[in-house]
Backbone bond lengths (Angstrom), bond angles and torsions (degrees), N, CA, C in turn:
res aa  C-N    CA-C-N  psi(-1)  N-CA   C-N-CA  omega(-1)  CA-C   N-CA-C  phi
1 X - - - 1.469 - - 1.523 109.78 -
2 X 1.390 97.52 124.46 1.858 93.54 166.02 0.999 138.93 -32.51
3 X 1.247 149.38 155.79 1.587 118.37 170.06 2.107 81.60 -162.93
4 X 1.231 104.65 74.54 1.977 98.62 -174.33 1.187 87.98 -122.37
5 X 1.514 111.73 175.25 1.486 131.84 152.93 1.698 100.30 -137.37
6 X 1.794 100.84 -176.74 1.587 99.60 160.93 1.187 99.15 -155.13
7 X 1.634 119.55 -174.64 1.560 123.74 -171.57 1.078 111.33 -179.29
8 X 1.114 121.19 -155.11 1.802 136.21 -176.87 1.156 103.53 -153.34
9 X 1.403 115.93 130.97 1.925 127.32 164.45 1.235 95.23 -131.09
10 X 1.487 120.37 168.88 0.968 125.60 -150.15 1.481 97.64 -116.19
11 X 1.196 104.48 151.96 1.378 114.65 -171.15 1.995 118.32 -103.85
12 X 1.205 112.13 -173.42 1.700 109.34 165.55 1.261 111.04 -50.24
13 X 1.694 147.37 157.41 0.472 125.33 169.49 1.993 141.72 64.06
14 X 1.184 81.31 4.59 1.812 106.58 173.15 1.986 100.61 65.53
15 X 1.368 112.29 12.92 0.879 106.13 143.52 1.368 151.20 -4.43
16 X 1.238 148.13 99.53 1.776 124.24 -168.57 1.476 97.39 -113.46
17 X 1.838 97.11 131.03 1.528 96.74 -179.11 1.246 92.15 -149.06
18 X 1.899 91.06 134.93 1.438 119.17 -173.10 1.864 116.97 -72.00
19 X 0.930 108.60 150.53 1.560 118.36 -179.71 1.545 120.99 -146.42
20 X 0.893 117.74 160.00 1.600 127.38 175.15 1.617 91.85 -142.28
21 X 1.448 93.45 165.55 1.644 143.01 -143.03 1.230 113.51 -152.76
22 X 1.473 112.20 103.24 1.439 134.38 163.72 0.997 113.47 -104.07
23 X 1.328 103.81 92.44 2.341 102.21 166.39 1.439 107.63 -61.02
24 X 0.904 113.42 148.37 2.058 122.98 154.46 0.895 108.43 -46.46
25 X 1.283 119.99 149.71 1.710 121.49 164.22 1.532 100.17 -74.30
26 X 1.308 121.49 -46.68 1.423 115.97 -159.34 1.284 109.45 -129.91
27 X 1.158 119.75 176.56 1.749 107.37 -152.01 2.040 112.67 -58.48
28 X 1.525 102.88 122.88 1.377 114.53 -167.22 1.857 105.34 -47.60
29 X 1.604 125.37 146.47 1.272 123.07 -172.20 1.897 84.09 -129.94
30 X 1.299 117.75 -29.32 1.639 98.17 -175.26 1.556 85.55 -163.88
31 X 1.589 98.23 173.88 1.488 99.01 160.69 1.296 113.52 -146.70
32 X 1.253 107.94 176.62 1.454 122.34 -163.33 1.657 117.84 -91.59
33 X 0.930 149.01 174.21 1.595 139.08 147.08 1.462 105.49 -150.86
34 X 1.526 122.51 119.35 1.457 113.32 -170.32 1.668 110.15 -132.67
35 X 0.889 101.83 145.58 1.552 117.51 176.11 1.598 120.15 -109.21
36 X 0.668 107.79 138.52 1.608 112.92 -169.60 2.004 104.91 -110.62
37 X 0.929 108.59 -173.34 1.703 126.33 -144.65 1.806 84.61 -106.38
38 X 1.432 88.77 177.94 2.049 102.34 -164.57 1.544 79.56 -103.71
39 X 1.594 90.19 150.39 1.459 130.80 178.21 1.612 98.92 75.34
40 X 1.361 142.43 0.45 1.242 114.88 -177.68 1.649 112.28 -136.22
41 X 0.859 134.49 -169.99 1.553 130.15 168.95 1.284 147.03 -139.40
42 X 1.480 146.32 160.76 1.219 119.16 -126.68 2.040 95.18 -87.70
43 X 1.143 124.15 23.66 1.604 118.22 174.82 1.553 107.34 -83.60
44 X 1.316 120.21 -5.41 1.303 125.86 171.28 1.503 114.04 -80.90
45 X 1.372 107.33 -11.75 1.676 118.16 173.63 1.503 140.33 -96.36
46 X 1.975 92.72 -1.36 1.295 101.58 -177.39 1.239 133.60 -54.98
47 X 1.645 112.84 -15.29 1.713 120.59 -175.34 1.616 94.20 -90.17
48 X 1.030 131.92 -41.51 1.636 121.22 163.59 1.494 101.87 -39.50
49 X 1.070 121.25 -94.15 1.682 128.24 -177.19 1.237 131.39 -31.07
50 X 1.623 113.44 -8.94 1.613 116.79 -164.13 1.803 71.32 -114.93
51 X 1.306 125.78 -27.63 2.093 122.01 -162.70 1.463 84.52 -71.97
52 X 1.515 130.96 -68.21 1.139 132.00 -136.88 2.018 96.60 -91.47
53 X 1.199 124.61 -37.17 1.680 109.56 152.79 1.198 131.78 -32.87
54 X 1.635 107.41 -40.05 1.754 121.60 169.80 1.337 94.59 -68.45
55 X 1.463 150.79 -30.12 1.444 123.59 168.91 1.226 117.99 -102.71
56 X 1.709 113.58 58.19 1.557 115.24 167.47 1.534 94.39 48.90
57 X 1.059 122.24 51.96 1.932 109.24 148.03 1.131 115.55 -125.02
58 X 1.278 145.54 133.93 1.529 138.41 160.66 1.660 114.85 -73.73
59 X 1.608 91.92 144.38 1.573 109.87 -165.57 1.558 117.07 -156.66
60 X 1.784 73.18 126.28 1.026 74.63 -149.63 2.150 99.16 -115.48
61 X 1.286 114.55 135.35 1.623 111.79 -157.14 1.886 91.41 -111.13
62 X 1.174 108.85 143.37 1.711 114.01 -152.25 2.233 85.08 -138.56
63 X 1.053 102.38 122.92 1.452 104.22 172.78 1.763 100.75 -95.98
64 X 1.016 100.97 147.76 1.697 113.00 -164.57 1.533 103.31 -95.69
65 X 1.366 112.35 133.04 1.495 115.99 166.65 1.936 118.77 -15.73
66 X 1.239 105.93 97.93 1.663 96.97 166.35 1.381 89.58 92.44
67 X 0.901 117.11 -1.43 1.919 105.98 173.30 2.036 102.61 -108.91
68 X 1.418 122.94 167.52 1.009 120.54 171.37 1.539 129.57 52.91
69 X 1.571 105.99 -142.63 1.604 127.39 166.74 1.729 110.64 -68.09
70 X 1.305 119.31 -31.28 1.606 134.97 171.36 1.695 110.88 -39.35
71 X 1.225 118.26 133.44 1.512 108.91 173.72 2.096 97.97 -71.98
72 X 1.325 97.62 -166.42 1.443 130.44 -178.33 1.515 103.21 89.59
73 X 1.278 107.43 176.17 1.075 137.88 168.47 1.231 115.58 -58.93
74 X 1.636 115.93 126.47 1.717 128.14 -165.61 1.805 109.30 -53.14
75 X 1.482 99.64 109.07 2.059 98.44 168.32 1.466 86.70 65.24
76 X 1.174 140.79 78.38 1.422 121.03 -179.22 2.191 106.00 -171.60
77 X 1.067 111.73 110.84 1.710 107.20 177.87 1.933 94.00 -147.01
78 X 1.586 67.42 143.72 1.681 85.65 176.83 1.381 126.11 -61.84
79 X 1.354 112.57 -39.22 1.442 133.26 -159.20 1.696 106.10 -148.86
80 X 0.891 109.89 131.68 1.615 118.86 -170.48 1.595 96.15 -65.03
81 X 1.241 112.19 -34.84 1.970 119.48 -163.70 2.177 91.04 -75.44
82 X 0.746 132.90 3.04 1.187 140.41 -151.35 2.132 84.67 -103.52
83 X 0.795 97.11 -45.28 1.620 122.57 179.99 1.386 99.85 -50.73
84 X 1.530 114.34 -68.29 1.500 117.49 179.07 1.202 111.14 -84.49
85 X 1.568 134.53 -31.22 1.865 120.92 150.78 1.934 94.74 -7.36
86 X 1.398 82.03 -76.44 1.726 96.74 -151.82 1.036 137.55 -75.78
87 X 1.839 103.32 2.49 1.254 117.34 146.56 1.269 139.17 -77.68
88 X 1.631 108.40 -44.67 1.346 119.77 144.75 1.420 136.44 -9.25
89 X 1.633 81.30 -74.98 1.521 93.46 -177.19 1.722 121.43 -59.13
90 X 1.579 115.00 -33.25 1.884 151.80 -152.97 2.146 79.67 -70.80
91 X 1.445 103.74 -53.75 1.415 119.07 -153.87 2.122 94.44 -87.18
92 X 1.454 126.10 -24.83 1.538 97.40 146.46 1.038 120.22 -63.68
93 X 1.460 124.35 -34.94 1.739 103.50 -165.97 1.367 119.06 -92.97
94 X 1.365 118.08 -6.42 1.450 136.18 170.56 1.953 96.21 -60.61
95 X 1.457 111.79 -72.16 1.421 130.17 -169.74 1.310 122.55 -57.93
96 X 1.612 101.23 -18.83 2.008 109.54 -176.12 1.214 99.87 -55.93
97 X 1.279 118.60 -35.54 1.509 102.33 -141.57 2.332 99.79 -88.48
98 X 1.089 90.37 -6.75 1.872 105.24 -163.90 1.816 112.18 -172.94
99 X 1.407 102.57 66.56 1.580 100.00 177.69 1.793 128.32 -68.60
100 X 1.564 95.99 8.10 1.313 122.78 -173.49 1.426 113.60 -69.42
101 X 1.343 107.57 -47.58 1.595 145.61 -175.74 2.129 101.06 -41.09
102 X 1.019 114.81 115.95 1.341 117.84 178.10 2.183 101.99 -80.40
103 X 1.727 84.23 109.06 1.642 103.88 -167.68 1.824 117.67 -70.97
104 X 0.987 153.39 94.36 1.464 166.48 163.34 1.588 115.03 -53.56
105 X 1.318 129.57 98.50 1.260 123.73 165.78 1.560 128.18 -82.58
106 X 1.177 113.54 69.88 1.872 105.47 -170.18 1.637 110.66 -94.90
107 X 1.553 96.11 130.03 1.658 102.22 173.25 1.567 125.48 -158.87
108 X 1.047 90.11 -174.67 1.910 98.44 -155.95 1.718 86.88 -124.09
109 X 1.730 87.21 138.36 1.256 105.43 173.03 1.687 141.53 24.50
110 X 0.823 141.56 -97.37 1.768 145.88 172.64 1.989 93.00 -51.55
111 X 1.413 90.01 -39.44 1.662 107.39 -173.06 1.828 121.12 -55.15
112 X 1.741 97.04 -36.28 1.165 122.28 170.26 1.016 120.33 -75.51
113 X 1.287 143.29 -39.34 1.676 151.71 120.83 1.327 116.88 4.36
114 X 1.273 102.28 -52.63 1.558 114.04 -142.98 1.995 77.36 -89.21
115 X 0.987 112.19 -63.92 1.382 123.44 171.67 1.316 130.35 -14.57
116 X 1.426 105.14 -75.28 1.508 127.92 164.68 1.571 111.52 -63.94
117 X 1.227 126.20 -28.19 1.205 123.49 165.00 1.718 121.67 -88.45
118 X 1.076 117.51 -20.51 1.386 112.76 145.03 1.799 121.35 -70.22
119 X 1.368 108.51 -46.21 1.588 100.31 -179.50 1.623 114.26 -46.54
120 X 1.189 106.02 -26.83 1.823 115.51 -154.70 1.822 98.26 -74.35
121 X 1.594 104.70 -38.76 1.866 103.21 169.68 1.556 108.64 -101.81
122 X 1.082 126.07 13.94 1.442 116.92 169.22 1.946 116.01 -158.59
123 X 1.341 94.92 77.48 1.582 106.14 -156.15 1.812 109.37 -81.91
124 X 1.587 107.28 -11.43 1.044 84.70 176.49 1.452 109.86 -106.00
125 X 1.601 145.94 23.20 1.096 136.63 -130.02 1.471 97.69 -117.39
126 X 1.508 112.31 -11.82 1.341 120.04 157.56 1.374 130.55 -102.31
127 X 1.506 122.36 162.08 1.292 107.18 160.97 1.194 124.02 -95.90
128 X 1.459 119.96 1.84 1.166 135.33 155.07 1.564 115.16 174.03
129 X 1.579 109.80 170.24 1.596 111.29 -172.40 1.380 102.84 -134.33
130 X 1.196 104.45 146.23 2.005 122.26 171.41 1.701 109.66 -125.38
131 X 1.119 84.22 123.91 1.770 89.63 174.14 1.733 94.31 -109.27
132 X 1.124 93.82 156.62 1.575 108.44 161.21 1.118 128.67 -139.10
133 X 1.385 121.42 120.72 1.633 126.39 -164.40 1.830 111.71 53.47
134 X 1.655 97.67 45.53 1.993 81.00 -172.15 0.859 119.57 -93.87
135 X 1.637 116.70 160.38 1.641 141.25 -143.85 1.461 85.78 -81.82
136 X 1.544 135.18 86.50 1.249 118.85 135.19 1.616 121.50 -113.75
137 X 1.173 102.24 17.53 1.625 93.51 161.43 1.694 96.27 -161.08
138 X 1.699 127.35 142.70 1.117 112.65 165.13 1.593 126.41 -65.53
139 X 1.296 138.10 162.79 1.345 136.07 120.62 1.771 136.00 -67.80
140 X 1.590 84.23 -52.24 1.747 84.89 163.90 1.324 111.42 -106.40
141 X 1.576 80.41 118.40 1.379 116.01 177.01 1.592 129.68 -51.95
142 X 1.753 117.50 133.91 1.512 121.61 -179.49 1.768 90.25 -71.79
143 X 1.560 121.02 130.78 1.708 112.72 148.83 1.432 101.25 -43.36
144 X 1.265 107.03 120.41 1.663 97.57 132.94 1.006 171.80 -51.61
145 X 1.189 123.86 -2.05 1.745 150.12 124.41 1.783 106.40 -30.37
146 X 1.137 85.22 -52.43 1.504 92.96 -160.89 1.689 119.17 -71.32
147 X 1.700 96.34 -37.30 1.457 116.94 -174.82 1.680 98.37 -65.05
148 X 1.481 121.60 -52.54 1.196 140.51 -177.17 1.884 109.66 -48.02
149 X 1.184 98.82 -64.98 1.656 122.62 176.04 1.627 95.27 -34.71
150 X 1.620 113.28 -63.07 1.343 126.26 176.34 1.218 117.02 -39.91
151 X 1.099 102.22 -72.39 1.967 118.50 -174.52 1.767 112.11 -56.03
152 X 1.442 111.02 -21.83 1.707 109.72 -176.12 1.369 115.81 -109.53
153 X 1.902 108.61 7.14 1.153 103.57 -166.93 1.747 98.51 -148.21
154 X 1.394 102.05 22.01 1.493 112.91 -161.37 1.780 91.16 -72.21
155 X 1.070 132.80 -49.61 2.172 140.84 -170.12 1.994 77.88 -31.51
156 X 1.224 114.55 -57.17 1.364 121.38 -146.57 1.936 114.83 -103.93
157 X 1.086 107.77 -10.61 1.388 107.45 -174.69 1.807 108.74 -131.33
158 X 1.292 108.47 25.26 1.580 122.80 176.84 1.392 131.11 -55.50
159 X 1.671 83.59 -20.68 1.618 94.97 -177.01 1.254 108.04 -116.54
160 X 1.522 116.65 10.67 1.627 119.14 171.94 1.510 121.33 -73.66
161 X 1.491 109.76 142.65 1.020 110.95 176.66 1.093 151.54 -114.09
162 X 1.849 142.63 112.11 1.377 107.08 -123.48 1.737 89.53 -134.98
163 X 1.450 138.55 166.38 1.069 134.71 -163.58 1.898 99.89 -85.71
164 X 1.459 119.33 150.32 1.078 139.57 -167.34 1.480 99.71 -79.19
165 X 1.108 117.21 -60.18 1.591 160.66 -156.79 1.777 116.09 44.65
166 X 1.698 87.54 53.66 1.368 98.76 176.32 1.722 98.71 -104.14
167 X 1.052 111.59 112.49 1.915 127.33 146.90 1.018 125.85 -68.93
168 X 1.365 110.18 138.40 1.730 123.95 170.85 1.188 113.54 -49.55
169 X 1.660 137.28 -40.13 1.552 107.26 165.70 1.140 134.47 -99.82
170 X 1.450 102.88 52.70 1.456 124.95 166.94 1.220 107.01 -90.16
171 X 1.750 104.07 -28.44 2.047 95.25 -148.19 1.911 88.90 -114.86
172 X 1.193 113.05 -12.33 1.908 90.28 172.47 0.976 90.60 -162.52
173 X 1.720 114.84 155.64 1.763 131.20 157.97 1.308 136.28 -60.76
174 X 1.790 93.04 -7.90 1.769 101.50 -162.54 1.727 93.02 -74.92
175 X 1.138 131.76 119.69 1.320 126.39 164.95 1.362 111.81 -78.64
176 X 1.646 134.61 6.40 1.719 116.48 -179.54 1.965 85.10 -106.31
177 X 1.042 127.03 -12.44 1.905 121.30 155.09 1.092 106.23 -45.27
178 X 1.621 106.56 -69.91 1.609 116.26 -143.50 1.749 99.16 -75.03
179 X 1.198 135.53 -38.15 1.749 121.83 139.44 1.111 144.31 -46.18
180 X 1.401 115.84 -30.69 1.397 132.31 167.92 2.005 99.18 -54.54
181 X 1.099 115.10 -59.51 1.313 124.72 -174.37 1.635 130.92 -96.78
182 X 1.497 87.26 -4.30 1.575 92.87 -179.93 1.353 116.72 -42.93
183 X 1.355 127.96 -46.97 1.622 127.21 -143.65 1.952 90.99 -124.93
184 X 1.495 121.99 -27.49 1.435 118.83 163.37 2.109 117.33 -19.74
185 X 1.572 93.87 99.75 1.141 106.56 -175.51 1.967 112.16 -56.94
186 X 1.165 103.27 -12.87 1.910 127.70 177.25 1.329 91.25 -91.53
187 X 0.767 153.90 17.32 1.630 151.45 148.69 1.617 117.34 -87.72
188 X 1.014 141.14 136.99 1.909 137.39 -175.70 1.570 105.00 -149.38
189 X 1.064 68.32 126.86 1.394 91.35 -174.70 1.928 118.27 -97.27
190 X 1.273 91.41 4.30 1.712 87.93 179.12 1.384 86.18 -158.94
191 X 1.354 118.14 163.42 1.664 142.84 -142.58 1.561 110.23 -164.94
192 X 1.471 113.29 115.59 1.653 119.48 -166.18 1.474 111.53 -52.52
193 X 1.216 104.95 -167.00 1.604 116.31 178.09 1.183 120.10 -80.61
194 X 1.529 106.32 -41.70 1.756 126.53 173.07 1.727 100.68 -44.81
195 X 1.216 108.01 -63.00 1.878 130.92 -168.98 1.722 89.30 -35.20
196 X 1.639 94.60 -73.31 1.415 103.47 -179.35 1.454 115.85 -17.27
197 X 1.762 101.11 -89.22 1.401 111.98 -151.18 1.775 109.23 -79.60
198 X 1.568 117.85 19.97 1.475 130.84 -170.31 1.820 96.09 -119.67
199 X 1.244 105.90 -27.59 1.352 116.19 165.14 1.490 128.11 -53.45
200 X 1.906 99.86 -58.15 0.883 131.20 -168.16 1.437 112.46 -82.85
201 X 1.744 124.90 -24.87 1.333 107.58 178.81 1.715 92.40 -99.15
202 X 1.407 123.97 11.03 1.553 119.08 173.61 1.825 101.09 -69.40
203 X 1.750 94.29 -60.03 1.164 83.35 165.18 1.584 157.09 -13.90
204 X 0.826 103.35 -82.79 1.407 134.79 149.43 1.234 144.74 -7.20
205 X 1.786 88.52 -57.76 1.523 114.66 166.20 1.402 116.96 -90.72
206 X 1.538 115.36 -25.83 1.485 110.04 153.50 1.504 113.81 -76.46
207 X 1.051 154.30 -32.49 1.263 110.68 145.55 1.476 164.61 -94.68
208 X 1.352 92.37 35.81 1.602 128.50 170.95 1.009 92.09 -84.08
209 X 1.910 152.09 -48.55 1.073 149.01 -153.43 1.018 126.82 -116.25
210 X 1.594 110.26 7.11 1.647 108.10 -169.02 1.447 122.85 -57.92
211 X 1.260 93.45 -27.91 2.145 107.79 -178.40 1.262 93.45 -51.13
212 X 1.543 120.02 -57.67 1.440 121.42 -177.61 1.853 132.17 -38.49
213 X 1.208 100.42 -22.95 1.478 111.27 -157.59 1.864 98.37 -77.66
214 X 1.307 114.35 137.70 1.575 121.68 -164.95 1.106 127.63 -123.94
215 X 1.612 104.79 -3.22 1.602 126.39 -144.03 1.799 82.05 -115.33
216 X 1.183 115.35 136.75 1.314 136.79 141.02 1.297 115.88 8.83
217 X 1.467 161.81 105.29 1.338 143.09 144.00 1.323 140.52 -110.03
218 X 0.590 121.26 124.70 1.545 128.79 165.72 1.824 117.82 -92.54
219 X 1.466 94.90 112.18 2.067 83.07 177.62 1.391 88.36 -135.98
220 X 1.366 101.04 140.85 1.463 149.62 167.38 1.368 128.48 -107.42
221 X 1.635 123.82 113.51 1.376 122.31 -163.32 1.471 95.26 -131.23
222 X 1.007 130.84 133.11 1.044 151.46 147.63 2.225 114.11 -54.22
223 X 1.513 87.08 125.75 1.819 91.34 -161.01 1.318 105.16 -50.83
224 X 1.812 116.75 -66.52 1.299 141.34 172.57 1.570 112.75 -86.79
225 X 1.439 85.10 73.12 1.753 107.02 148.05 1.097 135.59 -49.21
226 X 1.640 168.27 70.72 0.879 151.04 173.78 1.668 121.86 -67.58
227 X 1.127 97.50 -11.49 1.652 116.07 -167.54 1.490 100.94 -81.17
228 X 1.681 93.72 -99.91 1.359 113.93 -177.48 1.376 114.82 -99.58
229 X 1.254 112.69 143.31 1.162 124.30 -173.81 1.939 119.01 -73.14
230 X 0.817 83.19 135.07 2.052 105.25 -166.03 1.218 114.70 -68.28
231 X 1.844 106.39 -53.94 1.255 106.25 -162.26 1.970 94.71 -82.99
232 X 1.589 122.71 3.27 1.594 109.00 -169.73 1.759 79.31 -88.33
233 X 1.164 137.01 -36.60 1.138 150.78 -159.46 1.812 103.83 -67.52
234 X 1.172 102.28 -41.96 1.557 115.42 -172.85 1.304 101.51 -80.79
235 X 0.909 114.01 -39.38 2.361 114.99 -175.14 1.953 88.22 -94.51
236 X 1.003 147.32 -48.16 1.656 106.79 160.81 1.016 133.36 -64.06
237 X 1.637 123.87 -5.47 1.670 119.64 167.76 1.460 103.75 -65.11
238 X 1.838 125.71 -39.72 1.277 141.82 -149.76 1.736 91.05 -76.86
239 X 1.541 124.30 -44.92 1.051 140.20 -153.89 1.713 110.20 -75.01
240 X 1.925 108.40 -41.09 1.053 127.65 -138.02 1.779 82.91 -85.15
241 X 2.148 108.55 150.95 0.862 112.39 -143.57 1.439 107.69 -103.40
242 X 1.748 116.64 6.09 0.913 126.93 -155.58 1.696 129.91 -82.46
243 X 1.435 130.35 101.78 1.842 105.42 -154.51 1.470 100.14 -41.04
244 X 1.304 119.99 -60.92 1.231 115.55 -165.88 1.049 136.10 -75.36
245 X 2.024 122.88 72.51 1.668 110.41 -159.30 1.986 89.05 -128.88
246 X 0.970 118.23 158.93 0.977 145.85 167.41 1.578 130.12 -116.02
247 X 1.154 133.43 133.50 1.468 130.42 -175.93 1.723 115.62 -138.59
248 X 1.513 123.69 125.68 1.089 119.47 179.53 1.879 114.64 -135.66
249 X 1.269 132.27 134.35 1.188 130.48 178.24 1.607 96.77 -114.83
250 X 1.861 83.65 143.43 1.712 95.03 176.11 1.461 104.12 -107.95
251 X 1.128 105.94 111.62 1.378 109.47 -174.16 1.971 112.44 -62.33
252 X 0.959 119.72 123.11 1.759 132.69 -175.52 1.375 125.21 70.26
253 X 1.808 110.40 15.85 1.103 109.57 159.82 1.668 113.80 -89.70
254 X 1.542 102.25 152.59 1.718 107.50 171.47 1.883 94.04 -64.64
255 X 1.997 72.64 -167.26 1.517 94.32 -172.69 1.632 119.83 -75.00
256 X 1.560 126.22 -12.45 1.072 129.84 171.40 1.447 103.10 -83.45
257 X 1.464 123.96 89.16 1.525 102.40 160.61 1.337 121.48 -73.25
258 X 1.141 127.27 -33.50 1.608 115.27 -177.12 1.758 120.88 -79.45
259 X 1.332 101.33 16.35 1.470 106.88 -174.49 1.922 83.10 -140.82
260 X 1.173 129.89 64.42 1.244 112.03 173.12 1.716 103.67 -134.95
261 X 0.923 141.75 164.36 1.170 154.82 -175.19 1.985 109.07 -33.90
262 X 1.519 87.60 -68.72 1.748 101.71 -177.01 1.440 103.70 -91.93
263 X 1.528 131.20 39.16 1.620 143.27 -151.06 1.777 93.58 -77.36
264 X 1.469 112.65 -31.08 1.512 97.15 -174.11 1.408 126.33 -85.47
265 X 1.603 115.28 4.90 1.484 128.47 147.88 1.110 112.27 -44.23
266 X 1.531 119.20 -58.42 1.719 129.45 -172.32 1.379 89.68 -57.62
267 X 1.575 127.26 -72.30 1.272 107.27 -153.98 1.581 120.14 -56.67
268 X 1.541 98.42 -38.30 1.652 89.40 167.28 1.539 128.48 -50.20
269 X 1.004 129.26 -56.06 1.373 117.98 166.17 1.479 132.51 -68.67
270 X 1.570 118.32 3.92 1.734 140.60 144.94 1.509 95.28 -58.92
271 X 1.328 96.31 -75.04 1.639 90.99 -175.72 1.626 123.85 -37.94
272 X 1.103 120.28 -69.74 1.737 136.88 154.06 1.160 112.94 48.05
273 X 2.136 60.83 -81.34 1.672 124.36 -136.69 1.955 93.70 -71.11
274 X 1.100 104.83 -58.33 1.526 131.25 172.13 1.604 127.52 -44.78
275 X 1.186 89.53 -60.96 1.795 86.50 -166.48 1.562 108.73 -76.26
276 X 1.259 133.91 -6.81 1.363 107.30 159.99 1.340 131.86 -89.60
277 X 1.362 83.65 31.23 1.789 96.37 -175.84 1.771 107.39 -129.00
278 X 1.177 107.19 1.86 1.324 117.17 167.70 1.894 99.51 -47.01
């Protein structure tokens, strides 16, 4: 049985960003907070959130600035720190109500970014984090014309918008997803210049800092990446500074693991990974 709500809190910048709400079925032991990947939004995550409610966790799914039900500008942030503003802020109003609650950061791609680059200035604020398949290095490739065009003309073209040319059967096998969302006008398919080059020096700085990272991990890569690249993903797990990290590849899944065909493997080892840390 269902048991969700949804809403708006306010974000950096007075921001309004949409969320949903998964109660536990049975008395709550931790909860979740998840972020989802660029161009799409977190309603693609509801079968995660309805799996992990069935194990007494609260979960809670947060649409990202410029993505979804969220105001801003489509795929689009000024400042990468704008990201953790609004996580920050997402995680007082999540915690007011029970700061007792042992806190879970799990996310997908751009989401994983955002993650690991929040853990790196605020390492103890979780009890631990899971990325899945995260965006720290592409596979499909920016042209270079284009990347260049970007980078020499970014003062003036920040708010341009240019195609991703990432497709749905790049990122999972389930074909009743990739219909479910095919034609979803909340779906984007291309991501500004700002996104780009705020992406790209996020990048960057996570891996300048990975030694640094202290917080708990769990990373999850998906074998057949088309997205993001695995093996940049696999040498910052090697890099990352944390005693407690863990690393697993699913060999012939795409880049959506938690939306992929055999997706409740992943959650089983989310789960695992998690509950002895409740």
């Amino acid at each position: 049985m269902k048991n969700n709500s949804s809403g708006f809190v306010k974000g950096y910048k007075d921001i309004n960003l949409f969320y949903e709400y998964y109660r536990a079925e049975g008395d709550s032991k931790a909860r979740i907070v998840f972020l989802h990947g660029a161009g799409e939004y977190s309603q693609k995550y509801t079968r995660f959130a309805e799996w992990f409610s069935g194990k007494d966790i609260d979960v809670y799914l947060l649409d990202l600035r410029g993505h979804g039900r969220s105001e801003g500008l489509r795929c689009h942030v000024d400042d990468f720190n704008d990201y953790i503003a609004d996580l920050e802020m997402f995680l007082d109003f999540v915690e007011s109500g029970d700061d007792r609650k042992k806190t879970f950061l799990v996310s997908h791609s751009i989401g994983g970014l955002i993650s690991i680059f929040y853990a790196l200035s605020y390492p103890n604020r979780f009890q631990g984090i899971v990325t899945c398949s995260p965006c720290l290095g592409l596979s499909l490739k920016v042209q270079p014309i284009k990347a260049l065009m970007v980078s020499l003309l970014y003062p003036i073209l920040k708010k341009w918008s240019f195609a991703s040319h990432v497709r749905p059967h790049m990122a999972t096998h389930d074909q009743w997803l990739i219909e479910k969302f095919k034609d979803d006008p909340l779906i984007r398919h291309a991501v500004t210049a700002s996104f780009y080059i705020q992406m790209t020096t996020a990048l960057q700085h996570v891996k300048n800092h990975a030694a640094d990272l202290k917080t708990p991990i769990l990373v999850l890569q998906a074998g057949d990446d088309y997205i993001c690249d695995a093996k940049v993903c696999e040498n910052f797990f090697q890099q990352a500074g944390s005693p407690d990290k863990q690393f697993k590849m699913y060999k012939g899944f795409y880049h959506e693991l938690l939306n992929e065909v055999d997706r409740e493997i992943v959650y089983e080892d989310i789960y695992k990974w998690i509950k002895p840390k409740f």
